[in-house]
N, C-alpha and C positions, 0 to 999 in steps of 0.2 A: 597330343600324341601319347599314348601308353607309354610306362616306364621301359629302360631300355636293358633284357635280362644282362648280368655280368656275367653270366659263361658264354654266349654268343658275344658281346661284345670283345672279350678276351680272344675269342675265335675268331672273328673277322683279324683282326689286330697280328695272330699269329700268323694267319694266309698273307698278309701284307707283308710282314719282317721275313718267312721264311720262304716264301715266293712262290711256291706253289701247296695246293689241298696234301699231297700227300707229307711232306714236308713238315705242315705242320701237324698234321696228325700225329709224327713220331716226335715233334715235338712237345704235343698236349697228352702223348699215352692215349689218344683213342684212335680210333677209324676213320679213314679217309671217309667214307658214309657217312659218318656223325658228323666230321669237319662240315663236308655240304649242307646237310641238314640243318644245322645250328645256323648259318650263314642263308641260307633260303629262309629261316623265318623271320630273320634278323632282318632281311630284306620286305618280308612280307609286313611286317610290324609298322615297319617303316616307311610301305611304301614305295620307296626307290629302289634303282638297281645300285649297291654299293661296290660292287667287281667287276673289274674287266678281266674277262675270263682267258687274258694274254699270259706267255710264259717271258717272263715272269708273272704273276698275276700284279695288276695295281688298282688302285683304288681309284673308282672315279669322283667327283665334285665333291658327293652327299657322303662317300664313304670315307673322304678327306676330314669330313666334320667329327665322323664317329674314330675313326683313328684317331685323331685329335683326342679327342675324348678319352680314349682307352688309353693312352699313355697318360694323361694327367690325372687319371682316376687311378692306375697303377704307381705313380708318383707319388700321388697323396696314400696311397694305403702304403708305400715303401716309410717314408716319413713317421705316419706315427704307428708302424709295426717298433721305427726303430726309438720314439719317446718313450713307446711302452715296454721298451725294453725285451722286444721279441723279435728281433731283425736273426737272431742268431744261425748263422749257416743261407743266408742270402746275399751274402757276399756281397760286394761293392758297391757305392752308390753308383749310378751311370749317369753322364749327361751327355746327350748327343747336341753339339753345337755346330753351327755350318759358319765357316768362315772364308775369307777370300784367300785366295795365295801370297798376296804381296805380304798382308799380317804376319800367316804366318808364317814366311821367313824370312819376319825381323822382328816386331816386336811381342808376336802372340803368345810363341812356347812358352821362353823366356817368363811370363807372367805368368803362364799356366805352372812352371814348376813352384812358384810362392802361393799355390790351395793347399792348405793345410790338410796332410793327411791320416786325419781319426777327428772321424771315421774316415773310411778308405774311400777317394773319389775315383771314379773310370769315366774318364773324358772319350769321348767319339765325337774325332771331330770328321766336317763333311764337306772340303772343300769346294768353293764354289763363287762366281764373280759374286763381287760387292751389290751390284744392284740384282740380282736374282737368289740370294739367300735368302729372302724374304718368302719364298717360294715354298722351301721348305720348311719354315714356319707353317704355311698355309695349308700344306697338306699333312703337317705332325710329324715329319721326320724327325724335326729336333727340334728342341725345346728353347734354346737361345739360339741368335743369330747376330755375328758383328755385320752391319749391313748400310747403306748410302739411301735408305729412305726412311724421310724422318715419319711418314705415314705409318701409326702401328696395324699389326694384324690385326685381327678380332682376333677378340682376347688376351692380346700382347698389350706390355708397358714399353715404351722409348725414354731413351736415354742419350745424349751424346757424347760423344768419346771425344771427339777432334777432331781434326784435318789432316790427311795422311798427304805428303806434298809430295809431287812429282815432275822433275828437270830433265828438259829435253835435252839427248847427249844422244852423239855419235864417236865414236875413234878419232884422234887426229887424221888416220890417214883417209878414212869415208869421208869425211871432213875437206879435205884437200881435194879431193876425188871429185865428189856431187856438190857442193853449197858452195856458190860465188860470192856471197853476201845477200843477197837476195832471198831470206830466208820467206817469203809469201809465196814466190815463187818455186824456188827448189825443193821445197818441203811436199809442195804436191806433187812433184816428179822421182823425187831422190827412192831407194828400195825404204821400206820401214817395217821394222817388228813389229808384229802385232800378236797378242796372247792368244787370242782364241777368237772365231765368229762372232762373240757375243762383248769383244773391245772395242770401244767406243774411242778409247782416249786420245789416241794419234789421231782419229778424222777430228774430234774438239776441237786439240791444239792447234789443227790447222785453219778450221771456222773463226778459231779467235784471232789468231795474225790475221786473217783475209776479211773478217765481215762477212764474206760469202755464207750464208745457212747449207749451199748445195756444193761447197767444197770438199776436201778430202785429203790424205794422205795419198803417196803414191800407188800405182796398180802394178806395182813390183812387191807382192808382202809375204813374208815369212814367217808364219805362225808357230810360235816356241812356246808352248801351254804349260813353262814351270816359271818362278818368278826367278832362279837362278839360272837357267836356260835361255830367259830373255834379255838378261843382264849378260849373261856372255856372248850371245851372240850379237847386242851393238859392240861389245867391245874389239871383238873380232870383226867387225867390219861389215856382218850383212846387212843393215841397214842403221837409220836413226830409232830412235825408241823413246820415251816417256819413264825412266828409270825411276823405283821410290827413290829419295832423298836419302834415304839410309843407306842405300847401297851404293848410289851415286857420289856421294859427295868424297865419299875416300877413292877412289879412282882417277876422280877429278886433280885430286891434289895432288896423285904419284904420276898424274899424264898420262895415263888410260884412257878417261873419256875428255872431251871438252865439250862444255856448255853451250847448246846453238844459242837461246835467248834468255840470260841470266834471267833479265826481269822481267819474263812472265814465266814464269813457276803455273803448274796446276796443281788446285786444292780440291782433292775430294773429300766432303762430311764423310765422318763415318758414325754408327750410332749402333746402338744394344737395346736389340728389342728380345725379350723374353716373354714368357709365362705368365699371364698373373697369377702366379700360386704361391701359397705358404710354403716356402719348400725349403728349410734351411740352406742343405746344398747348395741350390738353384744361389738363392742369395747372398750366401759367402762366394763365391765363383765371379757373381757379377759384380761384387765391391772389387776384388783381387783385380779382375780384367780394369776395372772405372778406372784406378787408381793406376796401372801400367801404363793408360793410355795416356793420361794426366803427364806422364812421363816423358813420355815417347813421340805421342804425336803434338801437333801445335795447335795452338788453342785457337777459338773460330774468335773474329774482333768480336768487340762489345756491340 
């Protein structure tokens, strides 16, 4: 394939982040005309169609690979503008990072605020479940991702972080209410929080007490899509829920929640897949995060 020019490639790149042609136009200083242009031959060069001509516009598969590209290629030219000591008046470095909810709020920020700042870093982060952050790796939204598959992108490095461990808890009074003991049973009947359509965790935990592959949590569910919103609302009583360990275990001990089955605990891996790029930034960030997690979450057995 011919070489791919860097004023259309920066153009596709612009239509993607500003969502629509006119958009970025104002934001490149030319012409909604020019914007299309540059992009139709971008396209033709290439072969493929790179735009879904939807509002917002997105990128389709092959126009996933060239966004990818344009950010890593405007990375590496941010980088050594700034060894060569010509960054001056382009402000911040940025990393756009997608991370889950539970992370960050408990142990993510908290790590984020130990990146040293100078040069100045600007963090974007993109929340998003643990096993679909990968996702946005894939199509170049951000460039690192705390995420549950140890499989890297193309052209991602892995790392593992830990085990982020999470204790099934209901209120005493849910408690009292719905589970007899009988926790194989009651658990697929009782109401139970669930994060969002795409949480898994309470149908797991209840595969694993039962053996059943085709079991489940109950058909009473209450979807609470903040990680503090899901933690209040087992405590208050709408259902059982899979709380992290961090936020659980102090509630436990003042009698807020109680434990349905101390010992089984759910572990999810978590792991750091980034960039492979020289990118100082990129890599003081990722030691800062390694080392919080080393902290924070529990180590996987030997």
């Amino acid at each position: 394939m011919d070489e791919l020019p860097l004023d259309q490639v920066r153009t596709l790149l612009a239509v993607v982040d500003e969502g629509t042609f006119d958009a970025a136009a104002a934001a490149l200083h030319v012409t909604p005309s020019a914007v299309s242009q540059r992009v139709k031959a971008l396209e033709q060069r290439t072969g493929r169609v790179l735009l879904m001509r939807t509002k917002p516009v997105r990128a389709t598969e092959s126009g996933e690979v060239v966004v990818r590209f344009a950010r890593q290629l405007a990375r590496l030219e941010r980088d050594a503008r700034t060894e060569l000591g010509m960054d001056d008046g382009m402000g911040p470095v940025r990393l756009p990072i997608a991370v889950n909810a539970d992370s960050l709020a408990t142990w993510f920020l908290p790590a984020l605020a130990r990146v040293p700042q100078d040069p100045p870093v600007c963090v974007e982060l993109h929340r998003e479940d643990e096993s679909h952050t990968t996702a946005l790796l894939r199509e170049g939204q951000v460039m690192a991702a705390v995420t549950s598959s140890p499989d890297p992108v193309a052209g991602c490095s892995v790392r593992m972080l830990g085990l982020a461990r999470y204790l099934p808890t209901a209120s005493p009074a849910f408690a009292a209410r719905y589970l007899t003991g009988e926790p194989e049973r009651d658990l697929r009947e009782a109401p139970t929080i669930v994060f969002d359509r795409k949480d898994d965790l309470q149908d797991a935990f209840v595969r694993s007490l039962t053996g059943d592959p085709a079991a489940g949590a109950g058909r009473v569910r209450h979807y609470i899509p903040t990680s503090e919103g899901f933690r209040d609302a087992v405590v208050a009583g709408l259902g059982w829920g899979l709380v992290p360990e961090q936020q659980s275990r102090p509630l436990v001990r003042t009698g807020e929640l109680v434990l349905l089955e101390p010992r089984r605990p759910i572990d999810v891996p978590l792991y750091w897949q980034q960039w492979r790029l020289d990118s100082p930034a990129l890599s003081m960030v990722a030691e800062v995060i390694a080392a919080a997690a080393r902290e924070s979450l529990r180590n996987p057995p030997p």
